[in-house]
GURO-545967 format. One record per residue: x, y, z of N, C-alpha, C in turn; residue number from 0. Coordinates in Angstrom, 2 decimals. Layout:
{nx: X; ny: Y; nz: Z; cax: X; cay: Y; caz: Z; cx: X; cy: Y; cz: Z; num: NUM}
...
//
This chain:
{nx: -3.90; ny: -38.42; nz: -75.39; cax: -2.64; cay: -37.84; caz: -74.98; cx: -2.80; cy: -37.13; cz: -73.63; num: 0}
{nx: -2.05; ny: -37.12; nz: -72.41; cax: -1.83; cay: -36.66; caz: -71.42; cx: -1.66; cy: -34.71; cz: -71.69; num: 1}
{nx: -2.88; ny: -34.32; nz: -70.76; cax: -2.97; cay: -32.71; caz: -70.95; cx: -1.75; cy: -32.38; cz: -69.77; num: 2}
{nx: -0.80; ny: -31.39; nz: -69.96; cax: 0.09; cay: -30.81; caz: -69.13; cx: -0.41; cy: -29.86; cz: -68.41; num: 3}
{nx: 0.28; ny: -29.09; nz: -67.65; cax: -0.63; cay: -27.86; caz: -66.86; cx: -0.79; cy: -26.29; cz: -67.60; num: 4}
{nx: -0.74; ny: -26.80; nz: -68.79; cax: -0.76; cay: -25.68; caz: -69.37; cx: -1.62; cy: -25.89; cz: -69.56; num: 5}
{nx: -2.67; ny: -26.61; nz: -70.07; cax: -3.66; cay: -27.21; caz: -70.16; cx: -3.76; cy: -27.78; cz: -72.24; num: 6}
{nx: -2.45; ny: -27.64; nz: -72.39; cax: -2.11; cay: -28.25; caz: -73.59; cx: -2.02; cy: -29.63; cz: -73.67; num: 7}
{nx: -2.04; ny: -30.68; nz: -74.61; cax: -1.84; cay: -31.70; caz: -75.39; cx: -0.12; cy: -31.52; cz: -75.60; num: 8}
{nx: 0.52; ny: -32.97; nz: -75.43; cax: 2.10; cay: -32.64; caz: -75.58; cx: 2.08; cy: -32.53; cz: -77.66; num: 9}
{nx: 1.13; ny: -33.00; nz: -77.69; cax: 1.21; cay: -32.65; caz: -79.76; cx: 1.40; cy: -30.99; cz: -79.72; num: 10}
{nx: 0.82; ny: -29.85; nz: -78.87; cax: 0.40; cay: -28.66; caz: -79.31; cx: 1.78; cy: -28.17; cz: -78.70; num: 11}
{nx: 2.76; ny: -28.81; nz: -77.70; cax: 3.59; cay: -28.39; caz: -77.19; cx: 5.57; cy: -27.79; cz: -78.30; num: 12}
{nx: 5.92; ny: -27.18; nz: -78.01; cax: 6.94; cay: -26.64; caz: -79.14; cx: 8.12; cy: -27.81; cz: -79.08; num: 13}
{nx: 8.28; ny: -28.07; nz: -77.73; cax: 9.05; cay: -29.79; caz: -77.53; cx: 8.57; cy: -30.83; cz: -78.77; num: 14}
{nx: 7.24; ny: -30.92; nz: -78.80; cax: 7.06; cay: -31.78; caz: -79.62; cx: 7.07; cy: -31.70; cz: -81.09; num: 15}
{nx: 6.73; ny: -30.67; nz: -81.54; cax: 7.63; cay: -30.18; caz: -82.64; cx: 9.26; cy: -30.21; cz: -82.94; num: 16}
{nx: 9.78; ny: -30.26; nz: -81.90; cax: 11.48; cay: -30.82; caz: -81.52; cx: 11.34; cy: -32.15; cz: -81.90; num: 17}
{nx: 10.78; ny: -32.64; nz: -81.10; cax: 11.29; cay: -34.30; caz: -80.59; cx: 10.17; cy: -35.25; cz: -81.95; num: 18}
{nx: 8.77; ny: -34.73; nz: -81.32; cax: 7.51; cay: -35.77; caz: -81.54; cx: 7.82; cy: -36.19; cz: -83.49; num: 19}
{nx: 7.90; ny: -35.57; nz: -84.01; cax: 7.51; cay: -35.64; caz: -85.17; cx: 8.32; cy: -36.33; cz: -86.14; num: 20}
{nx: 8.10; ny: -36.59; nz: -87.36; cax: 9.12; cay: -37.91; caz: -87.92; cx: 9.81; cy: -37.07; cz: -89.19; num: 21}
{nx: 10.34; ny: -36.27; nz: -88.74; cax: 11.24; cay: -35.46; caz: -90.37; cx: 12.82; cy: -35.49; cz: -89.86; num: 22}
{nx: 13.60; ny: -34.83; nz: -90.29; cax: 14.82; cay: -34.74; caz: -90.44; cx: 15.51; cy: -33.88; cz: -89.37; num: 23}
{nx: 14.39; ny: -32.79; nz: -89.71; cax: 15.27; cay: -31.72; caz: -88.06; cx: 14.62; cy: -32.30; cz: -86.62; num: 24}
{nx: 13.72; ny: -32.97; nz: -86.32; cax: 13.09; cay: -33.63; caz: -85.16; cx: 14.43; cy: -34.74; cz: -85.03; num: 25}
{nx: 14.96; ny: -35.50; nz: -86.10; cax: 15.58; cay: -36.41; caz: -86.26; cx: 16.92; cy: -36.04; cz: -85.56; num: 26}
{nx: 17.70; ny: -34.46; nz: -86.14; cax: 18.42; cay: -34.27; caz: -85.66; cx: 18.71; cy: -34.07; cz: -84.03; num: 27}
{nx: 16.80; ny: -33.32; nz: -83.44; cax: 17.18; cay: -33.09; caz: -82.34; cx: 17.38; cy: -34.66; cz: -81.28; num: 28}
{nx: 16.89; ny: -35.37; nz: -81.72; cax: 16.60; cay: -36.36; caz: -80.72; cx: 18.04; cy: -37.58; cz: -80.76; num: 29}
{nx: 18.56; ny: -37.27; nz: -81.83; cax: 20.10; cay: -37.88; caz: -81.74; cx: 20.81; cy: -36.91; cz: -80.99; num: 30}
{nx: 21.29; ny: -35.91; nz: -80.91; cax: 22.12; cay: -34.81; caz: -80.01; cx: 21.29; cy: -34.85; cz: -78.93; num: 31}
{nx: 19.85; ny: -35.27; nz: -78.39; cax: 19.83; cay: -35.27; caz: -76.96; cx: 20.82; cy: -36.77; cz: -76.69; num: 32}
{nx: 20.06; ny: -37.84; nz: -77.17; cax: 20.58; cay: -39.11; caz: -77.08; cx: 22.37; cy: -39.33; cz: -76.94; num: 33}
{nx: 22.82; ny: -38.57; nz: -77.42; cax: 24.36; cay: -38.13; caz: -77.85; cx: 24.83; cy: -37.74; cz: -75.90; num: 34}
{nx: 24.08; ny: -36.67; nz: -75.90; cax: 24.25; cay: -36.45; caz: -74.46; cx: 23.85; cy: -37.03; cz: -73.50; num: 35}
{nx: 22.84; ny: -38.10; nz: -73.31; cax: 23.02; cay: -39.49; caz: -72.57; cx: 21.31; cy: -39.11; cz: -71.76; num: 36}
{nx: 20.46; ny: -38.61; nz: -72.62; cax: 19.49; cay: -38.62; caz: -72.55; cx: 18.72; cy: -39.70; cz: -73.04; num: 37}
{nx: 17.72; ny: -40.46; nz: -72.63; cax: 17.11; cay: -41.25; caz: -72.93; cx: 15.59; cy: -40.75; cz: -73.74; num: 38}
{nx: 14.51; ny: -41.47; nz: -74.38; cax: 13.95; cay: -40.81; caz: -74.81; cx: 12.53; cy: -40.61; cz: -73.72; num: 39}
{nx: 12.75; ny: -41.50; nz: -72.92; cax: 11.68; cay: -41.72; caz: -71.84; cx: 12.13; cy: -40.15; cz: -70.71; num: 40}
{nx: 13.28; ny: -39.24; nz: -71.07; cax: 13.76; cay: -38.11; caz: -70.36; cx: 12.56; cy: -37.37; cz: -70.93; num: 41}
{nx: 12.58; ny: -37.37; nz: -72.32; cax: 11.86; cay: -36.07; caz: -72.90; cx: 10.57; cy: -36.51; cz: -73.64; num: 42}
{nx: 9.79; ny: -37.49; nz: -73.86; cax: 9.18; cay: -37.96; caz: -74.64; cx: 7.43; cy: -37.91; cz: -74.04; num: 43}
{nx: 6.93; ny: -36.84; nz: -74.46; cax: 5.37; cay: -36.48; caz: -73.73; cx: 5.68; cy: -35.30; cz: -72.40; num: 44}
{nx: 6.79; ny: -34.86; nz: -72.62; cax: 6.83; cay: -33.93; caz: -71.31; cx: 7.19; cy: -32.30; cz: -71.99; num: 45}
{nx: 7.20; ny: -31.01; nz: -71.33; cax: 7.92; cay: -29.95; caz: -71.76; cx: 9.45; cy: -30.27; cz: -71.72; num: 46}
{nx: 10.04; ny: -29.20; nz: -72.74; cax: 11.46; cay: -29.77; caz: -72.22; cx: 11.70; cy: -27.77; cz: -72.43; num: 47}
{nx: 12.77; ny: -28.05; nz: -71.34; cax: 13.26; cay: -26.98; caz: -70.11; cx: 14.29; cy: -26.98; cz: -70.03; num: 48}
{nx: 15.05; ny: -25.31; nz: -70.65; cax: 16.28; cay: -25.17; caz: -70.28; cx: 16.90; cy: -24.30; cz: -70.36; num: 49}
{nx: 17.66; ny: -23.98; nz: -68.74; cax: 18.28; cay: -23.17; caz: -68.09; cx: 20.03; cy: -22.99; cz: -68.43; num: 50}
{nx: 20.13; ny: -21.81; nz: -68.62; cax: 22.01; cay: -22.09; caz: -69.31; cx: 22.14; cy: -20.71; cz: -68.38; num: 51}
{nx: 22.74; ny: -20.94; nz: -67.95; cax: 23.19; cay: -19.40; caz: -66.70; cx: 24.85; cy: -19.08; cz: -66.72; num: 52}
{nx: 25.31; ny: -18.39; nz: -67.61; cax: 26.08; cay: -17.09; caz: -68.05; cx: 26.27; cy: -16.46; cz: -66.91; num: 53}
{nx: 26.22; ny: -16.79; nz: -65.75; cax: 26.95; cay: -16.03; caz: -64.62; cx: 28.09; cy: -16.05; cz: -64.50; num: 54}
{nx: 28.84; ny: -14.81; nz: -64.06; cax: 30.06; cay: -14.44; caz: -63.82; cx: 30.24; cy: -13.63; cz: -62.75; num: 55}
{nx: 31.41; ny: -13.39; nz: -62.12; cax: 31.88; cay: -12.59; caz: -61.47; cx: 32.71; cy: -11.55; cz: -62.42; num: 56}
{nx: 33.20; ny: -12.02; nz: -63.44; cax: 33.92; cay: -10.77; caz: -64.78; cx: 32.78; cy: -10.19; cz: -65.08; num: 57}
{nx: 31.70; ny: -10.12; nz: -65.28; cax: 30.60; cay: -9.24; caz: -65.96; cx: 29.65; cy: -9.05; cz: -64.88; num: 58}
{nx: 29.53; ny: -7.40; nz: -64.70; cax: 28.54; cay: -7.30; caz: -63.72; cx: 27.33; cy: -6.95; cz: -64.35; num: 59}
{nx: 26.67; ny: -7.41; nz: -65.28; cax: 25.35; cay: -7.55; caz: -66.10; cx: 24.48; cy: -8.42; cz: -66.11; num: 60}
{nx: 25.57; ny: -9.70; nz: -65.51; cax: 24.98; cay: -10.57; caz: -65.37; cx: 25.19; cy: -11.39; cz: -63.74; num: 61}
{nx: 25.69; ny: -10.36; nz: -62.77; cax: 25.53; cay: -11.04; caz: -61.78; cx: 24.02; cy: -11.72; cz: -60.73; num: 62}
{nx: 22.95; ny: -10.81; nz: -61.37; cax: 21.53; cay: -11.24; caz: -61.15; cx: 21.52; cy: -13.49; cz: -61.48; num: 63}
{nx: 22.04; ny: -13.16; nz: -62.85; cax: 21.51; cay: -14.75; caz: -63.36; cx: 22.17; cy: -15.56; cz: -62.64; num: 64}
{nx: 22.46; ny: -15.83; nz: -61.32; cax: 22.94; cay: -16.86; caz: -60.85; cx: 21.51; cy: -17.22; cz: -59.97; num: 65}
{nx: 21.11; ny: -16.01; nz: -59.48; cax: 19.95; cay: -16.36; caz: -58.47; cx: 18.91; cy: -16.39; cz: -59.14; num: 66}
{nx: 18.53; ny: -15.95; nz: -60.38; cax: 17.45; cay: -16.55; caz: -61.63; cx: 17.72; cy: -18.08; cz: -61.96; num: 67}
{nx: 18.72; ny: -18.51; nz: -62.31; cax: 19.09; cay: -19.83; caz: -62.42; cx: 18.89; cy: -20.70; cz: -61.34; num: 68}
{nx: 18.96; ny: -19.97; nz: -60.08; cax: 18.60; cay: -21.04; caz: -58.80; cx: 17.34; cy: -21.24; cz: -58.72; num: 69}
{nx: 16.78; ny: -19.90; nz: -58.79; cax: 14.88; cay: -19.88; caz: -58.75; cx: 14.20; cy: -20.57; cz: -59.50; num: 70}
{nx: 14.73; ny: -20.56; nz: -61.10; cax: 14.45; cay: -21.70; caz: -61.94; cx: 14.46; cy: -23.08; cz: -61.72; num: 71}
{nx: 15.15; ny: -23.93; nz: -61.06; cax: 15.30; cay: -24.97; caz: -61.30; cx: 14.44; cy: -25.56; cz: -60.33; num: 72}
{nx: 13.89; ny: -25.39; nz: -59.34; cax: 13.22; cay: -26.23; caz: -58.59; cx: 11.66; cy: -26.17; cz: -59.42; num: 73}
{nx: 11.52; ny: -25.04; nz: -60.23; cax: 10.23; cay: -25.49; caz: -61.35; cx: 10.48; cy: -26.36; cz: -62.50; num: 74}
{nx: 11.55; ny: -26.29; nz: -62.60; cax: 11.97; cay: -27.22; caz: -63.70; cx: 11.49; cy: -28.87; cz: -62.82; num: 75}
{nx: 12.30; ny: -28.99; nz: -61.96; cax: 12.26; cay: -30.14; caz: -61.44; cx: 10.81; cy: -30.61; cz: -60.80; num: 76}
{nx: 9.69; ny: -29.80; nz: -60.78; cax: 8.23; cay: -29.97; caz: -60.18; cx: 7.79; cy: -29.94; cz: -61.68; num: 77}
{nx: 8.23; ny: -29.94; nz: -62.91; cax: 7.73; cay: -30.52; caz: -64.24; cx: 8.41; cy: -31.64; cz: -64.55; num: 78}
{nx: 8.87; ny: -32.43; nz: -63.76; cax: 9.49; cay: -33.88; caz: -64.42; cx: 10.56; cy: -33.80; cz: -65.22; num: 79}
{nx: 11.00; ny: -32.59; nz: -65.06; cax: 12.39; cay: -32.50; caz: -66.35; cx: 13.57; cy: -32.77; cz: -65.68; num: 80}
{nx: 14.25; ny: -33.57; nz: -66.38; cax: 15.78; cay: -34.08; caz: -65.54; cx: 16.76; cy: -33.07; cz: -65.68; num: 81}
{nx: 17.36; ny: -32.78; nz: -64.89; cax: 18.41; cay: -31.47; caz: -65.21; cx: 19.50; cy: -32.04; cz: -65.71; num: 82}
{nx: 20.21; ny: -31.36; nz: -66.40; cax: 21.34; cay: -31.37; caz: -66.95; cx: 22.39; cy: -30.81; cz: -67.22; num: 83}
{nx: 23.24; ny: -30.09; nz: -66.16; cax: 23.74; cay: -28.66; caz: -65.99; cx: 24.81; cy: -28.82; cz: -66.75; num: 84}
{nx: 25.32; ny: -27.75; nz: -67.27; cax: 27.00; cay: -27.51; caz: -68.48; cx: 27.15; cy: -26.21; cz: -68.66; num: 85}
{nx: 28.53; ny: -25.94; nz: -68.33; cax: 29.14; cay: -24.59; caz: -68.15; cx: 28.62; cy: -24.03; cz: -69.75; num: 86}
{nx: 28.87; ny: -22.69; nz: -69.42; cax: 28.62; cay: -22.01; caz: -70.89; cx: 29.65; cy: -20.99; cz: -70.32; num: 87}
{nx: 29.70; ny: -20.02; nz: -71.82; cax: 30.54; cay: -18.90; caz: -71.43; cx: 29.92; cy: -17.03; cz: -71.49; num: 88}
{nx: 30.10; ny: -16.70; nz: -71.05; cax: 29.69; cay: -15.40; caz: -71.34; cx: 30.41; cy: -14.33; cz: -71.69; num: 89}
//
């Protein structure tokens, strides 16, 4: 198995406990990625990474997480993870 830079095995990784494994809740996750038009070659031996940024201009608690959310993503994207951005609410 391919070591990541964590210097983990994708078996020891918490993704793969998501995705890797053959039971029912692995089952569930990998249909609701697929659902959302993920392929399995997106997530399959890699970390999976994800950023949901609750920024607003109505809440000043969270006006920081817009520029946390920017800083984030170019590490996301130097780990092979495909982004996938969707509003949320806060």
């Amino acid at each position: 198995m391919a070591r990541q830079r964590t210097g983990k095995i994708y078996a020891q990784l918490r993704s793969y406990r998501w995705y890797g494994v053959n039971d029912l809740r692995a089952f569930g996750h990998r249909s609701r990625t697929k659902q959302i038009g993920f392929a399995r070659e997106d997530y399959e031996g890699k970390p999976v990474i994800g950023i949901v940024n609750t920024w607003s201009e109505m809440n000043p608690c969270h006006v920081h997480f817009r520029a946390r959310a920017a800083y984030g993503r170019p590490a996301a994207s130097r780990s092979r993870c495909r982004r996938c951005p969707w509003a949320s609410r806060s």
